[in-house]
N, C-alpha and C positions, 0 to 999 in steps of 0.2 A: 261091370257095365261101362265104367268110365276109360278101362281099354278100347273097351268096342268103339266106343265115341271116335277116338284119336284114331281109329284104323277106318272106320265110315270117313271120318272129314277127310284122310290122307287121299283113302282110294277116289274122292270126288275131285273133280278139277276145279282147284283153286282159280287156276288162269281164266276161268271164264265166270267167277263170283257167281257159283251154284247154289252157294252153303248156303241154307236157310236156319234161323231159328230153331226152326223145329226137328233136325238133325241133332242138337244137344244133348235131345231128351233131358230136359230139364225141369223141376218140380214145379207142378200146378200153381204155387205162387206163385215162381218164376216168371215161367209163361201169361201169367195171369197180365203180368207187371209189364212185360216186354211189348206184347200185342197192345194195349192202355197206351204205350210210347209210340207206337207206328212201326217199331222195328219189325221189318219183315224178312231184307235179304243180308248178310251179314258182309263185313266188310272185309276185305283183305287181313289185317290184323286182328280182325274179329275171328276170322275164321280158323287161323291156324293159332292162336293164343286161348278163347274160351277152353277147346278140348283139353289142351294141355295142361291149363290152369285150375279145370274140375278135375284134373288127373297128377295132382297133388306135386308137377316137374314143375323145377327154378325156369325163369323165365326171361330171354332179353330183348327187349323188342326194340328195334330200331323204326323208328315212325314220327311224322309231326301232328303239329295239332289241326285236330281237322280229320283227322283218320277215322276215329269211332274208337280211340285206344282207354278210353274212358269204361264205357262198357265191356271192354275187351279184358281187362280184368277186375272192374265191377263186380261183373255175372257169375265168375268164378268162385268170388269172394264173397258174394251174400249169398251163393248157394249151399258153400259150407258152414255159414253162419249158425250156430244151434240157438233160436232167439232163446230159450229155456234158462240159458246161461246170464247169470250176469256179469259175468267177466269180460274183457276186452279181450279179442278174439283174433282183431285186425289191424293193423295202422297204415294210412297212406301217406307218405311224405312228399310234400309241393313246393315249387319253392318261393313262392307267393300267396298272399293272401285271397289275392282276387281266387287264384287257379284250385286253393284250398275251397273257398266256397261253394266255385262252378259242381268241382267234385263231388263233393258231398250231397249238393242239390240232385246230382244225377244217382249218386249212391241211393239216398232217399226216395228217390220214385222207383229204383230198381229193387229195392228190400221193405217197399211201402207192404205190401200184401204177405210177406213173413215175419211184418214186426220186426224187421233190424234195426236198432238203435244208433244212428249215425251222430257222432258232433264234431264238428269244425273248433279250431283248436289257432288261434294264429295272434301273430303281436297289433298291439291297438286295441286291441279289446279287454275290458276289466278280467284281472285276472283270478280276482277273486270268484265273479260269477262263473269262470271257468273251473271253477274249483268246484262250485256247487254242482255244475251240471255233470262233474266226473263222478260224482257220488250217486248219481240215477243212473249208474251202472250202464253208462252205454258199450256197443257191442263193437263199434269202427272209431275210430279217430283218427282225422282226416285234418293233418297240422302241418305248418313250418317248421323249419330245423330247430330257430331259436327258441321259440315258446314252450317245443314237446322239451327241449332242455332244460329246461323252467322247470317245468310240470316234475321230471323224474330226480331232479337235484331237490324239487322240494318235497319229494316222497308221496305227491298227492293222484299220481299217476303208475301203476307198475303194470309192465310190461310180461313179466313170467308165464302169464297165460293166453302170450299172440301165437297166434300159428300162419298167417300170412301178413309181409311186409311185402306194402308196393313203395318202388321211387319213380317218381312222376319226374319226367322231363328232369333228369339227373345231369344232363352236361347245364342246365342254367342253373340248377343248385351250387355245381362247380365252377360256373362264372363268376357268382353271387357272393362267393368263401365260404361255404358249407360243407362242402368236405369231409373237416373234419367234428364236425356235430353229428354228421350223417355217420361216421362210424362209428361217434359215441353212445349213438341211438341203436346201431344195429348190435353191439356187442351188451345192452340192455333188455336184447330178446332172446327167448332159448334156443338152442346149435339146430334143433330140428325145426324149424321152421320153413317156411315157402317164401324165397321172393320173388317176385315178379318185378322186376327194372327195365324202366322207358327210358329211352335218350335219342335226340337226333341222330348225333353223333358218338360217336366210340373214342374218347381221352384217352390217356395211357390211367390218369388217375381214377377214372371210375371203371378200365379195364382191371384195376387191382379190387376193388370193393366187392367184384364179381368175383376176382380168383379168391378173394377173402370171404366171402359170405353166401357166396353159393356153388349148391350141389351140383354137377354137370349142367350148369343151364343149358336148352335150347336155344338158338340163337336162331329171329324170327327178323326180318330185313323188308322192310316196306317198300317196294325199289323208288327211284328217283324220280320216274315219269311218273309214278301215282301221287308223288310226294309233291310234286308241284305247281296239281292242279290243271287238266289240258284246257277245261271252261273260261278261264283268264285271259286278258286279253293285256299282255305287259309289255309295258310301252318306258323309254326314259328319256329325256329332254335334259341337252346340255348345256347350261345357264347357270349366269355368274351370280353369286352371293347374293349381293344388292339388286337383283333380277328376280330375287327367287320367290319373292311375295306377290309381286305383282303377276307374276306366271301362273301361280298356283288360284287368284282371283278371276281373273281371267278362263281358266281351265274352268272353273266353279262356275262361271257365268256361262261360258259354250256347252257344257254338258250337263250342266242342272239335274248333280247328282239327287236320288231319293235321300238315299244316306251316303255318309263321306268319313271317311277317318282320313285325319292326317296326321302321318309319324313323324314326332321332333325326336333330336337326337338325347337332348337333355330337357331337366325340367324347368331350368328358368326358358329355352325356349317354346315349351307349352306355355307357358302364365305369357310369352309375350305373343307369341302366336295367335293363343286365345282372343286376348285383347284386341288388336289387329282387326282378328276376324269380324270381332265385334264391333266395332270403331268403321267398320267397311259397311256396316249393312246386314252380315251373316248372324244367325244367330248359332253359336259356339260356343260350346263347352272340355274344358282339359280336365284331365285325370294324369297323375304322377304319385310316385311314392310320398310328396309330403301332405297332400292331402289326408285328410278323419276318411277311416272306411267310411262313415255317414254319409261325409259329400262326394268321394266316389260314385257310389250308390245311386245318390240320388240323381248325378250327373249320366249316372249309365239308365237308369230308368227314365229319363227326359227322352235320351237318347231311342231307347226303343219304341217308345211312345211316338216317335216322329214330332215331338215337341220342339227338336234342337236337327240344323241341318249337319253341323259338323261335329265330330268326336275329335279332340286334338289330343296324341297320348304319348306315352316313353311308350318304349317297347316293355318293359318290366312291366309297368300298370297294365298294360294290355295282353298280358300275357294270358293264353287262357281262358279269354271271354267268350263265348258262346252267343253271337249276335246274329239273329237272321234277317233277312233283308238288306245287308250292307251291298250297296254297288259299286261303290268306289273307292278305292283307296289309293292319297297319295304322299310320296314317300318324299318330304319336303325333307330332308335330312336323308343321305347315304345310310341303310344301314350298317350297324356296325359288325355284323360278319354276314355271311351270307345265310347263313341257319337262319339267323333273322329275318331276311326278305323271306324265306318260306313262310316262318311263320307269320309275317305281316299280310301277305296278300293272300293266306288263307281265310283272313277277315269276311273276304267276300269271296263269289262264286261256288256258294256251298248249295247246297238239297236240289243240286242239278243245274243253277241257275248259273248265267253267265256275269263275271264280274271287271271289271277292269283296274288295275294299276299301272302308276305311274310314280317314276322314280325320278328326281331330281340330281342329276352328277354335274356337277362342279368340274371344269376343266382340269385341275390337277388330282380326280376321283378315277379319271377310265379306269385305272387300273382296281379299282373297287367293282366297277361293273363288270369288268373281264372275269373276277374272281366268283361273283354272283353267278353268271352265265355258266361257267366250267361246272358249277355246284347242281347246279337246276339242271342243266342238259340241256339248256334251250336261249338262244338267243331271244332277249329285247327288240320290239322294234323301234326304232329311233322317229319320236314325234317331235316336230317344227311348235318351239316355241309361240304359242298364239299372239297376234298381235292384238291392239286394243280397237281396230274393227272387227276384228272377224269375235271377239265379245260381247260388242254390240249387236252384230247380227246375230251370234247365237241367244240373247236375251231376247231379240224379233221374233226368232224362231218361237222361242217359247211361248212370247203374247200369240204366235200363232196359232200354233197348237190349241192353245184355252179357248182361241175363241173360236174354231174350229169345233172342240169339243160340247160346248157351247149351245152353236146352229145346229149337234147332229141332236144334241138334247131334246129341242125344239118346245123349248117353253120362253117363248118371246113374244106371246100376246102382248102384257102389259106397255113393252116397250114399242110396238110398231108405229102406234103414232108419231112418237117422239121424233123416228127414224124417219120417217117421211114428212117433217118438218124441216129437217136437217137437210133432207136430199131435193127440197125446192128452193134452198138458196147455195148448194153446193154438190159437185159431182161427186157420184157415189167413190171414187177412188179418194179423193181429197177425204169424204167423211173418215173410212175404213184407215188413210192412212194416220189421221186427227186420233182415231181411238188405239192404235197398236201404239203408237208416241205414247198415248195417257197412260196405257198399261203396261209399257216395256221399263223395269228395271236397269237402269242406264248404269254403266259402271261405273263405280267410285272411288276419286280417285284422291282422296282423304290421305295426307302422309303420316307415314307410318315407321316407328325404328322400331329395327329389330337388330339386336347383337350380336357382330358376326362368330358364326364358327367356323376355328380350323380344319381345313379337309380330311376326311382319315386317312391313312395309306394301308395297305394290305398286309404289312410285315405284323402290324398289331393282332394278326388273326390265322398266321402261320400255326399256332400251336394256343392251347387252353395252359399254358405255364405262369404259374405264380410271376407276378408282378408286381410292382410299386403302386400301381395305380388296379381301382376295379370298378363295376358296374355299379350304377347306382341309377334306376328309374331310366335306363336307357341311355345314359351317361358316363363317361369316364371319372375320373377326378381323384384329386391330389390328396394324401392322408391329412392336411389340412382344411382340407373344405369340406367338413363332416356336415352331411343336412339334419335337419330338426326328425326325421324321418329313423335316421340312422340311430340318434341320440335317447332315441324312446325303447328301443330294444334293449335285451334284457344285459344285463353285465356278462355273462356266460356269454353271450351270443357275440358282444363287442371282444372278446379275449380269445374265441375260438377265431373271429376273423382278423385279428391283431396277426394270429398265429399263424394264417394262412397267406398273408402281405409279409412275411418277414423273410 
């Protein structure tokens, strides 16, 4: 039957995303689970990866995030599940905590109605109680490179009875220095097993982990125009360092985002970015690697609550989030290769809706934007730094609007007296223009340090090759300036990346 799958999805056109759900033929729990989610028409990577992946072939998917590649081998993977079993049956590798959890969440509602046994597996968390819940015999384990290393050097995890390994987003695991954890892991599981490997991009190093660890993979290619989103409306503004706060306030005040992410390069400029924001009038919250997963957490659930206007993040901590509603994002720091910007302004313009980004390039950067554009396929359009009227007027705009919304409400009994008390000692334009003043959020112009960063240049991203220096929370930095973040990971995990810097 699971032939048949793969020759129905072939013979349907892909180019015109036909493939439905129910073309998988997939088990009544399945289906049960998928419909409960809204999934109805399958995505490009969905479509030509489930068949495959119920039909037991290695797998490479080139895709970002934001594709649906989550369920794309989910589906596959909890439908072979035998919950019967109490063995561990699967493992997903992330290379983040956050992106460990997303998955898992999504694993959980996809094997909710088969009973599959999902646990999240990642560093920061007591590892003791990671120890207990490996003994309820769960059926997926959805971990970091360093912790699952943990787990099998300390024998409280074996691997003997996986029969499919996914690797999620495997060129940041090789950014990160994982590598070679990821091939300690993989020669931990038995020769016949199933992988399924995601990655933006194709390294020559994770081109070997493929010729090393898997059977003929399929090689499945997301193209470019899908990858970047046509819903977006991306824009970059050429402004100097000590320019770059005041622009980006500015920009907040003329377009009075719903939701806002803005991407620092590093994490001290989250904490001071935050700060700023805050010290302005905004209310703002940062997330980075040195953050407790707790206050992560809780700073990403303010944030979806619409409690907090701005997300400030590294790209590492934000890797992987799943947030709907975001409408703006802007990129106050160049990112640091172009894979990056994909996945940064995938934040927003998702479930059809339209989103905008903005990118902030620094005079001695073009040549980071040039290198973005050639990636994407698609030129930037170039937006005129706002000045601090046309801020103001945008904050007018906004009292307008309310009050606009307001008069069409049309519940202004209580007030009409008042207003015709007002309009016999003064012209109605003088009243209306007295209340948009009282109501208009005036820009603030509160100073602010922020510490500058060096521009990046494009040579740093020619190639994923070992270097002196590596990512850290969306940051570069030197084998002496280790963060408190780094220092909590397990000793394995600091010797495999020692090994990978040398």
């Amino acid at each position: 039957m699971k032939h048949d799958i793969t020759e129905t999805v072939s013979r349907r056109s892909l180019n015109t995303l036909t493939i439905t759900f129910q073309d998988f033929q997939l088990s009544s729990d399945l289906t049960k689970a998928i419909k409960r989610m809204g999934f109805e028409e399958a995505t490009p990577i969905q479509a030509q990866t489930i068949p495959l992946g119920l039909a037991n072939k290695d797998v490479i998917g080139q895709a970002q995030t934001g594709t649906g590649k989550t369920a794309a081998f989910g589906i596959p993977l909890v439908e072979k599940i035998n919950p019967e079993s109490p063995n561990i049956q699967a493992i997903v590798i992330a290379p983040t905590r956050e992106l460990a959890i997303q998955v898992s969440e999504e694993l959980y509602k996809i094997g909710q109605d088969k009973r599959a046994r999902v646990l999240p597996i990642y560093g920061g968390q007591d590892i003791g109680r990671q120890i207990r819940a490996l003994k309820k015999n769960p059926h997926i384990i959805v971990g970091t490179p360093g912790r699952l290393i943990d787990h099998i050097n300390r024998r409280t995890m074996r691997l003997q009875t996986v029969n499919t390994v996914v690797l999620d987003e495997a060129d940041e695991m090789l950014n990160m220095g994982f590598i070679e954890d990821i091939e300690s892991i993989l020669s931990n599981v038995p020769e016949d097993h199933q992988t399924l490997l995601f990655s933006a991009t194709m390294p020559a190093p994770i081109k070997r982990i493929a010729e090393r660890f898997m059977n003929n993979p399929e090689h499945i290619k997301v193209k470019a125009k899908e990858m970047t989103v046509s819903n977006i409306q991306q824009f970059y503004l050429e402004v100097h360092e000590r320019k770059k706060f005041d622009t980006l306030t500015r920009l907040l005040d003329i377009q009075s985002p719903e939701l806002a992410i803005v991407f620092g390069r590093t994490k001290r400029r989250v904490d001071e970015l935050t700060e700023a924001l805050n010290l302005r009038g905004y209310t703002a919250e940062g997330i980075h690697g040195d953050l407790t997963q707790a206050k992560r957490m809780v700073a990403l659930r303010k944030f979806k609550q619409g409690a907090i206007e701005v997300l400030v993040a590294t790209d590492v901590a934000a890797r992987g989030l799943d947030i709907s509603g975001v409408t703006h994002v802007y990129n106050f720091d160049v990112p640091q290769d172009p894979e990056s910007y994909v996945h940064r302004i995938g934040r927003t313009g998702r479930a059809g809706k339209t989103g905008m980004a903005m990118t902030f390039i620094t005079p001695r950067e073009k040549d980071m934007l040039r290198a973005i554009e050639q990636t994407t396929k698609r030129k930037m359009d170039r937006m005129k730094p706002p000045t601090l009227d046309e801020a103001i007027e945008g904050q007018q705009q906004v009292t307008v609007d309310r009050i606009r919304t307001i008069i069409e409400e049309n519940n202004l009994n209580f007030y009409m007296s008042a207003a015709a008390e007002l309009l016999e000692d003064h012209d109605a334009v003088t009243v209306v223009a007295a209340a948009i003043k009282m109501m208009t959020k005036e820009p603030d112009d509160t100073p602010v340090r922020l510490t500058e960063e060096a521009p990046l240049r494009t040579k740093r991203h020619k190639s994923h090759h070992r270097s002196s220096k590596r990512r850290d929370g969306g940051g570069y930095r030197g084998k002496n300036n280790r963060s408190s973040y780094d220092k909590k990971r397990s000793s394995n995990d600091r010797r495999q990346k020692k090994s990978y810097n040398s």
